[in-house]
N, C-alpha and C positions, 0 to 999 in steps of 0.2 A: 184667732178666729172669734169673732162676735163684739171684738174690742168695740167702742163707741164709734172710732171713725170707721169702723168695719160695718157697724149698724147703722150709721149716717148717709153708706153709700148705699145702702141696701134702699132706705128709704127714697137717693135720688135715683136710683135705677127704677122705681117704681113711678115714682111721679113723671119719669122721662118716658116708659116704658105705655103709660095710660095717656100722657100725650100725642106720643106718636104712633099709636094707633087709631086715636078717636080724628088726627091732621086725616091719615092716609085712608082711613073709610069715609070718612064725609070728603075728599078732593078724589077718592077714588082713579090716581096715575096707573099708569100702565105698569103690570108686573115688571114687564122688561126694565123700565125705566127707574123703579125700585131696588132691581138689581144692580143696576149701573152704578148710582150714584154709592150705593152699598159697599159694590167693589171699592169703587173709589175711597173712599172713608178708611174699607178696611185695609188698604194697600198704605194708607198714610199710617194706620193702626200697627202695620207690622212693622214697619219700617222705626218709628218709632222705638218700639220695642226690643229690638237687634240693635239697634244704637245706644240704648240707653240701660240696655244689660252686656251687652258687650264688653268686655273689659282687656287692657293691655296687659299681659302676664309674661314673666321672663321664662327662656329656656333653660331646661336643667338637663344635667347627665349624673350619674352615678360612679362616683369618686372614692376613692378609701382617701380618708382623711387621717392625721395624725394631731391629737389634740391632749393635752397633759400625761405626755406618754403613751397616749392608747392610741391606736386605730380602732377607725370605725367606716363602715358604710356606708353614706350620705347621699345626697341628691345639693349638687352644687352649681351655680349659674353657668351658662355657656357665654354669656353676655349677648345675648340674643334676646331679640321677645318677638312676641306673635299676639294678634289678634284673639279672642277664645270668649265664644258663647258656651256657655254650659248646656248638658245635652238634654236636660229636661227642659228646653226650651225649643227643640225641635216640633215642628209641625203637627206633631201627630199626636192632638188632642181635638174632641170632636169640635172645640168651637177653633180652634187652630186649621181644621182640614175644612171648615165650612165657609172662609176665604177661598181655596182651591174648590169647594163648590160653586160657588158663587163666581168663578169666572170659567169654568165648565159647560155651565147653564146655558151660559151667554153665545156659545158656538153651536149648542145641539139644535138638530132639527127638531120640532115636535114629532111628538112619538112616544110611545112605549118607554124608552130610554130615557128621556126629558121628566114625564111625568114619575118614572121612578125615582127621578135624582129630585126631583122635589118634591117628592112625599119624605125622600130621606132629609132633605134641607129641613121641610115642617118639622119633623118630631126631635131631629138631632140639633137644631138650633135651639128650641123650646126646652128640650132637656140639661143641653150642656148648658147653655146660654144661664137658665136658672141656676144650676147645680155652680155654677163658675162666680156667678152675683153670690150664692146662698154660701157654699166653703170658702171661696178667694183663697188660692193657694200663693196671692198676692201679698196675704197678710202677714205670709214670714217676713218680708222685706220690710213691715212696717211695725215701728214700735215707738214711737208717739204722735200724736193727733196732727203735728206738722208733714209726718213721712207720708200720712194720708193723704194730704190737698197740697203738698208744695212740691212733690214729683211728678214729672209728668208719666212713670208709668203708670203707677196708682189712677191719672187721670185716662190712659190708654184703659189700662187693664177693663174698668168698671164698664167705662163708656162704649167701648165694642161686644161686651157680652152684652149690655142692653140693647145695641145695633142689633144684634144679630135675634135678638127675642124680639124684636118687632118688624124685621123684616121675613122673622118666620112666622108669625100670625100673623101677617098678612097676606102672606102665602096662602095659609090656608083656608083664613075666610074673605077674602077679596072673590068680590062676584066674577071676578076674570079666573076662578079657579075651577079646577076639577079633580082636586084631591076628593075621595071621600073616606067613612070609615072603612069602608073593604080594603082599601091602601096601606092599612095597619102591618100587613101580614110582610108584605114589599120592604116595608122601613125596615123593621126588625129585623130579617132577613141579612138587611143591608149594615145596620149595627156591627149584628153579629160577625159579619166579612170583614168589616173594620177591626172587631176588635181582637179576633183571631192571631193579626202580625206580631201585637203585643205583648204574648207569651213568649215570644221568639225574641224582639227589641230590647224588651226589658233584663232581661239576661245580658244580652250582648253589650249596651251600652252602661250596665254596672261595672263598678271596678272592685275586682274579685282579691284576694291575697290566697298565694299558695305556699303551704310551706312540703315541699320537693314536688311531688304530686299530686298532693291533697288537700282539696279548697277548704279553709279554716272559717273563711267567712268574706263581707265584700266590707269597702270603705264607702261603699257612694252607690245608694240603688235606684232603680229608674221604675215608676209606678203607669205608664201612660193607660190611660182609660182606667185606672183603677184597680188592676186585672191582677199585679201584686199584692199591693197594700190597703187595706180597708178604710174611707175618709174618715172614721172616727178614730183611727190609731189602736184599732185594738190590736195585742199581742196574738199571732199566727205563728207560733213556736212547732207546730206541729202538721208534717202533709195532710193529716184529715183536716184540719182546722181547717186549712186553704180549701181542701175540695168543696169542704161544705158551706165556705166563705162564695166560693164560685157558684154554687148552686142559689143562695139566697142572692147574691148580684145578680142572676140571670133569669129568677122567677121575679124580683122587683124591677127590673128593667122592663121586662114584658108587661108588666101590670103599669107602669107609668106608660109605656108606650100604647095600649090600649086605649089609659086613660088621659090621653093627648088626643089619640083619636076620634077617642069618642065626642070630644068637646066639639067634633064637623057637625055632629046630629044638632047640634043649637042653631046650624046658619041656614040660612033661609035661603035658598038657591031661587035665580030671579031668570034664569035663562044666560044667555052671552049678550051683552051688551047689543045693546042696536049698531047697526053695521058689522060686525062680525058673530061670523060659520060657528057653529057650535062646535063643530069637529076641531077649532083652532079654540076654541074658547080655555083658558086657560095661558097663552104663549105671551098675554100681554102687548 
């Protein structure tokens, strides 16, 4: 993390991120149509992604081997292989489920339900979106300035967290909207239901060692939303650590997600465009 091509891309995320916001407020398109193309991008985005972590692994079974007179218990080919994404790769990270937002959006009626799923798109794009640009948990895979610009996840990874931070400010402050800051309370709310599964996932898709009945420790742990392990690595040797690791996640998440919100007080609300209800004002 922060290596040179880690801080190269931070800087194109940035320059990409004040470009296309200053296109999409001065041409001012339809939300919908933000959406759309959004999807689109981000569906080439995953796919890419599954493809190019994806990897061919053989089948194994568990064998007593005999080897310079010993036996032992081994893990040995079947001669078989299988496909195998690893499971820290499933969906279920905020800017990961903000694709499945984003084609969500796109069937709701306005309403109550619509405007809550995009008050949670504004803050949970803008949060992961940044947090995803600023850690890159991209930059294990990378370890010299090549593995940076000459893979195309590296070029996925970057370029759809900055997608999705400028199609959620524009969400927010695009005159077709009607997020405001009293929506604060909805989002959070909505976080917090997300990230709830997590204490459950993360367990289950760890891989534990037991020696008869009793778990000695895991080989391979799962972090999704953060809800295990702290982005700075710090050692959580002990359950209080965690709880009170939980407590400082969950007063700083409230405090950025306020102060996301509160960034609507800056926009200058001009009414619903000419020809369109104010009651729809916001559907794009």
């Amino acid at each position: 993390m922060f290596a040179p091509g880690h801080l190269i891309w931070i800087g194109i995320c940035f320059f990409l991120i004040l470009t296309g916001i200053s296109v999409l407020m001065k041409k001012k398109p339809p939300i919908k149509a933000v959406i759309n193309v959004s999807l689109g991008i981000g569906i080439v985005s995953e796919i890419i992604k599954v493809l190019s972590l994806t990897t061919i692994v053989p089948m194994v079974d568990q064998a007593i081997v005999t080897e310079g007179g010993k036996t032992a218990l081994a893990w040995v080919p079947t001669g078989d292989y299988t496909p195998y994404l690893p499971n820290e790769h499933l969906p279920l990270e905020l800017c990961s489920l903000y694709l499945i937002f984003l084609f969500i959006v796109q069937y709701l009626q306005d309403g109550k339900i619509k405007h809550n799923l995009l008050s949670l798109m504004y803050v949970s794009g803008l949060l992961g979106g940044t947090l995803g640009v600023v850690l890159a948990s991209q930059t294990q895979y990378c370890h010299t300035m090549s593995d940076y610009f000459l893979t195309f996840r590296a070029w996925q990874y970057f370029l759809y967290h900055a997608m999705i931070i400028i199609v959620s400010i524009y969400i927010g402050f695009s005159e077709y909207s009607n997020i405001y800051f009293r929506d604060w309370k909805t989002a959070a709310l909505g976080i917090v239901i997300l990230d709830c599964p997590t204490f459950y996932l993360n367990s289950v898709l760890s891989t534990e060692v037991f020696v008869g009945d009793k778990i000695v420790g895991v080989t391979h742990r799962m972090n999704f939303l953060s809800s295990y392990i702290n982005p700075l690595g710090l050692i959580l040797d002990e359950k209080w650590k965690w709880f009170l690791y939980l407590v400082i996640r969950f007063i700083l998440g409230l405090i950025l997600t306020i102060a996301i919100f509160s960034l609507l007080l800056l926009r200058k609300d001009k009414g619903a465009p000419a020809g369109v209800p104010e009651e729809v004002k916001g559907d794009g």
